[in-house]
Structure formats: C-alpha cells, structure tokens
C-alpha positions as CSV (number, residue, x, y, z in Angstrom):
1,X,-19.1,16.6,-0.3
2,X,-17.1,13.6,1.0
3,X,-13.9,13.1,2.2
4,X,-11.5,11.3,-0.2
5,X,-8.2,9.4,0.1
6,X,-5.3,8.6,-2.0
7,X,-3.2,5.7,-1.8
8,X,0.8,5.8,-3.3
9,X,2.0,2.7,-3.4
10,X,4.9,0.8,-4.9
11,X,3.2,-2.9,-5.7
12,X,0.1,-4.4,-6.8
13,X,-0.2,-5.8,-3.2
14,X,0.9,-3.3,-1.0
15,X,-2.5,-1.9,-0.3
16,X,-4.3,-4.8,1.1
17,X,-1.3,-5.9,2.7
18,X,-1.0,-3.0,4.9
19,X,-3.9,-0.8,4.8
20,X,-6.7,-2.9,3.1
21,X,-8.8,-3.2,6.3
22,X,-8.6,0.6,6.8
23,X,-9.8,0.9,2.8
24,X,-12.3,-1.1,3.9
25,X,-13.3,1.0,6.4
26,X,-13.1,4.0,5.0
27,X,-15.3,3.3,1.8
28,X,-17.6,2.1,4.2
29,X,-17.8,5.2,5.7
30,X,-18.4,6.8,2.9
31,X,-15.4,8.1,1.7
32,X,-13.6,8.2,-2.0
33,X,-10.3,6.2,-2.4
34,X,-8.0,6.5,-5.3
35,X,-5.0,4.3,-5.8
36,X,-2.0,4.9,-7.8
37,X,0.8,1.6,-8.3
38,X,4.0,2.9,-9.1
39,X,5.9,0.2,-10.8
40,X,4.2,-2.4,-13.5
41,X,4.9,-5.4,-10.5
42,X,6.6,-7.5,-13.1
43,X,8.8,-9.5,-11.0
44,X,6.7,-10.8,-8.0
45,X,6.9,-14.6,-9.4
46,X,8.7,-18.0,-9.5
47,X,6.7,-19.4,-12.0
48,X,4.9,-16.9,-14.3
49,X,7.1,-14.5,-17.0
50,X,7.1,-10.6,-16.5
51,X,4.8,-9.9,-19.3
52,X,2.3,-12.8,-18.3
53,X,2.7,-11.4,-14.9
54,X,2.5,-7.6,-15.6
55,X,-1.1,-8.6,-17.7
56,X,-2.5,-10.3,-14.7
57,X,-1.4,-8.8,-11.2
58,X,-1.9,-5.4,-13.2
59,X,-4.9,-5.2,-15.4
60,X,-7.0,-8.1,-13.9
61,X,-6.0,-8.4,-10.3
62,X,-5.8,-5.1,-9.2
63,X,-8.5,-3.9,-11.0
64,X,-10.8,-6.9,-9.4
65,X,-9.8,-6.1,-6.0
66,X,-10.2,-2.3,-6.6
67,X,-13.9,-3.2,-7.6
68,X,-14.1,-5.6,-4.9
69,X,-13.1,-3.2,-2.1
70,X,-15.1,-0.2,-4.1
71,X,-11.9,1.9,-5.2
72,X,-12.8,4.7,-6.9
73,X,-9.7,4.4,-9.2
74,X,-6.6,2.7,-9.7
75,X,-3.6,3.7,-11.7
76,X,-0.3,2.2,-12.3
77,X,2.5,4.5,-13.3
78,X,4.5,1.7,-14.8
79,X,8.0,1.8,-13.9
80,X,9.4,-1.7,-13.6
81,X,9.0,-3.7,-10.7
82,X,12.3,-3.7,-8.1
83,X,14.4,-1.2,-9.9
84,X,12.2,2.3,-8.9
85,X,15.2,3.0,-6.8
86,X,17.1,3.5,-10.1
87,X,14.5,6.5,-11.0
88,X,15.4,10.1,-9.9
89,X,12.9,10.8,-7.2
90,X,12.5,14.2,-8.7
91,X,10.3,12.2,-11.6
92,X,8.4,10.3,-9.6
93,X,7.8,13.3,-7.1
94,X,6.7,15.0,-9.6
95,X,3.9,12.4,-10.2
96,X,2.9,12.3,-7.1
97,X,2.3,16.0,-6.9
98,X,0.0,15.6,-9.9
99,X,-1.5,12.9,-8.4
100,X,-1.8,15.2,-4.8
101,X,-3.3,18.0,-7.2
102,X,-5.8,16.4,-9.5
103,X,-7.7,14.3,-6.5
104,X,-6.8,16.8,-3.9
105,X,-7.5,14.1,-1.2
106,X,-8.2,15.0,2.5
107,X,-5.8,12.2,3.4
108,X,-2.8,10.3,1.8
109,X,-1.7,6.9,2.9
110,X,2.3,5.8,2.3
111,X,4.8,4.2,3.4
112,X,7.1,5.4,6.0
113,X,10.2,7.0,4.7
114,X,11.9,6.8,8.1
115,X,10.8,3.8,9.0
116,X,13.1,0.9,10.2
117,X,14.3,-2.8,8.4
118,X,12.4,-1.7,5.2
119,X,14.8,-4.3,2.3
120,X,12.7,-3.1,-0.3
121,X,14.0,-0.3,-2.8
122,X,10.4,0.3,-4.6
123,X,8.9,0.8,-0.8
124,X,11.9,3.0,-0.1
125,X,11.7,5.1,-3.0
126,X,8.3,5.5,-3.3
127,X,8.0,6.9,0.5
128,X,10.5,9.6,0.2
129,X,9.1,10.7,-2.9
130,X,5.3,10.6,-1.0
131,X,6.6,12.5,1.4
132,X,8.0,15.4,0.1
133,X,5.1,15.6,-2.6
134,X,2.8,15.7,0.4
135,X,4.8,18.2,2.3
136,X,4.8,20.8,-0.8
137,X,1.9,20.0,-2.6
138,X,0.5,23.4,-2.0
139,X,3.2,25.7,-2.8
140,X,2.7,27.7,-6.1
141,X,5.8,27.2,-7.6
142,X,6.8,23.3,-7.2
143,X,5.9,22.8,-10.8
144,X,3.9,25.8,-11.5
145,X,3.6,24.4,-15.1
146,X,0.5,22.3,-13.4
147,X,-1.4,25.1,-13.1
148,X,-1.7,24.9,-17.3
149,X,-3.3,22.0,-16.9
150,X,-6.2,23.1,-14.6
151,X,-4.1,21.5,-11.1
152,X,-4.0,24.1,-8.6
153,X,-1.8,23.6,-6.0
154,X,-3.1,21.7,-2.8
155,X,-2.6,20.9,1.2
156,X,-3.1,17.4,1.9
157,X,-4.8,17.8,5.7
158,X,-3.5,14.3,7.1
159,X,-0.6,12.0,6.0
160,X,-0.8,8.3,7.7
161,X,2.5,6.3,6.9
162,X,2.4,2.4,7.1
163,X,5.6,0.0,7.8
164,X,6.5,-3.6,7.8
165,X,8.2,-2.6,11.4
166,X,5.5,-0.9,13.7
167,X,8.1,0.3,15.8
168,X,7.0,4.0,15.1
169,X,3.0,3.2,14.6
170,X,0.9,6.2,16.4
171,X,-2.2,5.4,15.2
172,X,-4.4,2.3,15.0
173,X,-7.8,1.5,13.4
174,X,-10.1,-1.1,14.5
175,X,-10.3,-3.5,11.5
176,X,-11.8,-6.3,13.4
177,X,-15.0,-5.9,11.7
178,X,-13.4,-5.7,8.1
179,X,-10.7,-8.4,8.6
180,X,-12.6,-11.2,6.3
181,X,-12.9,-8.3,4.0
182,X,-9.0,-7.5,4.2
183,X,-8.4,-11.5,3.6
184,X,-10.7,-11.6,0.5
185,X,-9.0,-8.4,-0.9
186,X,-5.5,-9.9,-0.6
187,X,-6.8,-13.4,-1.9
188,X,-7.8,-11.7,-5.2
189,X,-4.1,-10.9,-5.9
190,X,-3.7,-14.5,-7.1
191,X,-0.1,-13.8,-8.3
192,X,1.1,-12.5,-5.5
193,X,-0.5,-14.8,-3.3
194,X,1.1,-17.8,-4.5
195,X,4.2,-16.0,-4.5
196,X,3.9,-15.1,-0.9
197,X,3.6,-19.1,-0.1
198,X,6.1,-19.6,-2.2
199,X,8.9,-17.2,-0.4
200,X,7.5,-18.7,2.8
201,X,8.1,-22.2,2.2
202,X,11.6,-21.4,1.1
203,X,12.4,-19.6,3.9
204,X,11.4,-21.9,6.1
205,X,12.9,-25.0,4.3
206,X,16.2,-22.8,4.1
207,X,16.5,-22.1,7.7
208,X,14.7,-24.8,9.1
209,X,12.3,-23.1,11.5
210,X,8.8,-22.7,12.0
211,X,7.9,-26.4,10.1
212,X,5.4,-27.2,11.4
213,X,3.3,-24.1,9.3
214,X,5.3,-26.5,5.7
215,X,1.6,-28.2,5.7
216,X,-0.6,-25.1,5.3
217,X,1.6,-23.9,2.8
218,X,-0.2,-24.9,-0.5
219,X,0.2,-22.6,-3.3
220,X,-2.8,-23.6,-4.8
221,X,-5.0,-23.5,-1.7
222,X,-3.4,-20.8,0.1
223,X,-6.6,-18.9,1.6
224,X,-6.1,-21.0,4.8
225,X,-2.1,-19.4,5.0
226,X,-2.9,-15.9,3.8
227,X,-6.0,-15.9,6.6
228,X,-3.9,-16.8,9.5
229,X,-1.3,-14.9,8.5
230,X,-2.7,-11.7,8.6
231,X,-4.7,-12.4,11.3
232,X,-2.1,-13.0,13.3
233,X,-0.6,-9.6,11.6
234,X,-3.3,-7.9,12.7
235,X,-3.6,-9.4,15.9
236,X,0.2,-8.2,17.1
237,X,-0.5,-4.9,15.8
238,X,-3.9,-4.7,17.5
239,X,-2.0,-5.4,21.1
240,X,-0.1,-2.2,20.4
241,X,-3.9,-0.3,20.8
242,X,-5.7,-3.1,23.2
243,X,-8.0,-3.7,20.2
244,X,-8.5,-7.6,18.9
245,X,-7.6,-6.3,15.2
246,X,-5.7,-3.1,14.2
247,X,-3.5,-1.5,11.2
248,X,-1.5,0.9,12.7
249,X,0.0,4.2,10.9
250,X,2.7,6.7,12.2
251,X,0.2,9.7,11.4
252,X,1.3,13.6,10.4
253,X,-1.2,16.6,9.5
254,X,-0.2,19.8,8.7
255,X,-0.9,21.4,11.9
256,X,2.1,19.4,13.6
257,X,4.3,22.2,14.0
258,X,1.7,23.5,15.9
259,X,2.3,21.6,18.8
C-alpha cells in the first residue's frame, strides 16, 4: 500500500502557497494526499462579498486545484474566515484527531506553532491545534468516543511544519522540477490571487518602496507577479539547502525523543 499525507490548513491558499511544490512531488511519487480547510475563507477580498467569495474560493477553486494537483480529497470545516482564533482549540483539536484517525496518514503537514512573525490568528490557531492532535493521536483515551465510529486511534510517523519565517526550517525538498506546477496550482485560486496583487500594490503605494514591481502588478493579469514571486520565494529558501528551488519544513517524527 502507499504512503499517504494529510494537509491541515487554515485558508483556501495556504497549500500551494507553502507546500504546493512538495504536493506536487509527493503525488508524483505516488503517494495519497488529503486536505482539510479549516475556515470557509470568506474574507480574503476587496472586491467580491463573503458569500460570493465563500462559493468560489471554496467549492470551485479549491476543488479545481485539488483535481489539478491530484488531491485525493479536500474538506473545509467551515469556520469563518479570520476569526478561528475565537474557537476553543479543544473543538477544532478534536477535528483534527478525527481527521488524524479516519486517513491515518504516514505524514502530516502544518504550520508551525512556534514559529516566529506569524500575524495571522487562523494560521496560529490552526498550528497549535495540529500539533497537539498529532502528538496524541494514538492514545486510547483522547476521545475514546471515536472508537464508536470505527476510528481507532493512530501515530502519525512524521510531522513537517511550514512558516512564512524560515528561520527554524530543517528540511528542504527540491521543487525545482515542480515549480511551474506550484505556479499553476496557485494561479487556479483566482480569488486569492487577485487579492494577493491587490495587498501588494497597497503596500507598496503606502510605504512607497519597491515601485518599480507597481507595473507587474495587474490584478487581472497577475500570472506574471504570482510567477516571480514565488520563484523568488523559492529561490531564497532554496539557498538555505544549496538547491536552485526548495520548500523548506521544521520536521518532527515520533522517534525524536530518541535522540
């Protein structure tokens, strides 16, 4: 049988922004990958209304970039976008562990709970809940009303946490041959993508810096912008591992306090 993966993530987005090369690489090698979107990414817009917004980053742009990149399954849990911070992280933890125990993956990918300069509450909330579902997953008696439902308990082997900051990055893979790939993904997230120009230009604008990038900034043409920005991304990360193209990962397995 194949190995499988399951991704916990907090947006629409967050995937290809930060691991989509490695998806890439991973389906390619074979392996199963399951997603699961934990807030209904209703406010990631200047110009479209939540519920327009919710109906297409969620049900037609995920779903498209899930079948683009050969997902296995996507899920969105459906708490509303920028306020998962007001959840108790025993519900969503709780999630997650049924998540952990119904696809009983081989490896989990997260964000980094301890990772530094992360402004986000979603991407905050949703790591500290990953990790402590990942790190009790397979004891008995974390929700042992689970096991009613046919989810045993299990012990996810290896835990790879992705940052905005790479400061604590471990491990790297080699996305160079699936960068297009990443950059086609991410271009499928049409929402997002025009609000990622957007928040660019304004920033910019704002602080006056970096204008001479104002030109490449066209929302409705923004393949050129997304594509040199995360190859340039992936370029600085890629230093960090002398590769030409790299996502990096602070990675955990259970055997850690082994030595």
């Amino acid at each position: 049988m194949g190995k499988s993966a399951l991704l916990l993530c907090a947006h629409a987005d967050d995937t290809e922004f930060f691991a989509g090369g490695t998806v890439a690489k991973l389906v390619a090698d074979g392996w199963t990958v399951h997603e699961v979107i934990a807030t209904d990414n209703g406010k990631g817009s200047f110009e479209l209304a939540s519920s327009d917004l919710v109906a297409r980053s969620r049900d037609v742009e995920a779903r498209a970039v899930a079948r683009f990149l050969g997902k296995a399954s996507v899920e969105f849990l459906g708490y509303p976008d920028g306020e998962l911070g007001a959840v108790p992280i025993l519900t969503i933890r709780e999630q997650f562990f049924r998540q952990i125990r119904r696809r009983r993956p081989d490896l989990v990918l997260t964000f980094d709970p301890f990772a530094p300069f992360e402004p986000h509450p979603d991407h905050r909330a949703v790591a500290w809940a990953a990790v402590e579902a990942v790190s009790f997953s397979n004891f008995p008696l974390y929700h042992p009303e689970h096991r009613a439902e046919g989810l045993e308990p299990w012990l996810v082997p290896e835990r790879w946490y992705f940052a905005k900051s790479s400061i604590h990055f471990d491990s790297f893979v080699d996305i160079g041959p699936f960068l297009d790939r990443k950059i086609d993904a991410l271009c499928l997230h049409e929402s997002q993508m025009r609000l990622m120009i957007d928040d660019t230009r304004q920033g910019i604008e704002a602080c006056q810096a970096h204008t001479e990038y104002l030109p490449m900034l066209d929302r409705d043409h923004f393949r050129p912008a997304i594509g040199f920005m995360v190859r340039e991304l992936a370029k600085r990360i890629g230093r960090q591992a002398g590769l030409d193209a790299a996502e990096g990962f602070r990675r955990e397995t259970a055997a850690d306090l082994l030595g």
